[in-house]
N, C-alpha and C positions, 0 to 999 in steps of 0.2 A: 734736814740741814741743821748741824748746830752754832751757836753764835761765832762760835769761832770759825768758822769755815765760812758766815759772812762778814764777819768785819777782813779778815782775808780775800774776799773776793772787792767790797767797797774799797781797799785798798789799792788791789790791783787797777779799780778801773779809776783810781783816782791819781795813779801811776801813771794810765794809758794814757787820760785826758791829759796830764801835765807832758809828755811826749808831742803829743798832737798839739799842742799850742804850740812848745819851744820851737817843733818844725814849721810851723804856719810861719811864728815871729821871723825865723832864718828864710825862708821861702819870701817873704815880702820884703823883706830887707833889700834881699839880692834883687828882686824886680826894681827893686826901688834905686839901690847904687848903680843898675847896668842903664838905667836912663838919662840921658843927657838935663843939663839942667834947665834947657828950656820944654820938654817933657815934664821935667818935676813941677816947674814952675805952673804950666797948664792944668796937670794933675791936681795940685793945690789950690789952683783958682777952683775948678771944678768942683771940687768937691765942699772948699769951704762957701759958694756961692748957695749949693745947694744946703748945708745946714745953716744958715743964715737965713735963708728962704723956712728951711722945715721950722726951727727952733727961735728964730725970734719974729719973723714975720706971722707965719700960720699957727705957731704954737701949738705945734704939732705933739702927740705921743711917743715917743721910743720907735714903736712899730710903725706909727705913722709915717715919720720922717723915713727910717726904712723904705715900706714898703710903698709909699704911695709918693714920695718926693725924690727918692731914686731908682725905685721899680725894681726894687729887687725884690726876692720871697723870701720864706723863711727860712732860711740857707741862711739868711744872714745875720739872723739876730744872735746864735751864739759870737761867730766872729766881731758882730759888733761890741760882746761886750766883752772877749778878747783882749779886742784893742782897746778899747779904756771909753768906746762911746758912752757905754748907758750911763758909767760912773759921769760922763763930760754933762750929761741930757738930763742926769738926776742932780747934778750943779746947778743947773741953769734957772733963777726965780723965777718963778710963772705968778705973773697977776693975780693980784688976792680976790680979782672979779669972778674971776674963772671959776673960782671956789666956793662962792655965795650963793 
């Protein structure tokens, strides 16, 4: 294989990925506007209840919060960082204790 055939191919699949997000974005959007607002409203308690719980109460890890505060597997860590989680979960100060 020479370089050129893979920076050609790293392209492509760097193509694909950005395909598969823009449809993920559009595909959640629409779950999101076809829900009534007291839906949305639950949806949001829901979910900010639980990183609230994962990220300031148990000060949990990325995967943590994931996998063990909403039960999902690793299906979801791209998605989560997709949507802007890890950037929100690598914001967030964690205790200087945590670290000593």
């Amino acid at each position: 294989m020479t370089r050129r055939s893979l920076i050609d191919i790293l392209t492509e699949l760097g193509e694909l990925q950005e395909d598969i997000e823009k449809q993920t974005e559009r595909e959640m959007d629409e779950w999101w506007n076809a829900m009534s607002k007291d839906d949305q409203m639950k949806a949001f308690y829901s979910v900010m209840k639980r990183l609230v719980d994962g990220e300031l109460e148990q000060k949990g890890s990325y995967r943590y919060v994931l996998y063990d505060v909403f039960g999902f597997g690793p299906e979801s860590y791209m998605l989560g960082m997709m949507c802007g989680y890890m950037a929100l979960h690598n914001s967030i100060e964690r205790d200087v204790e945590k670290f000593t």
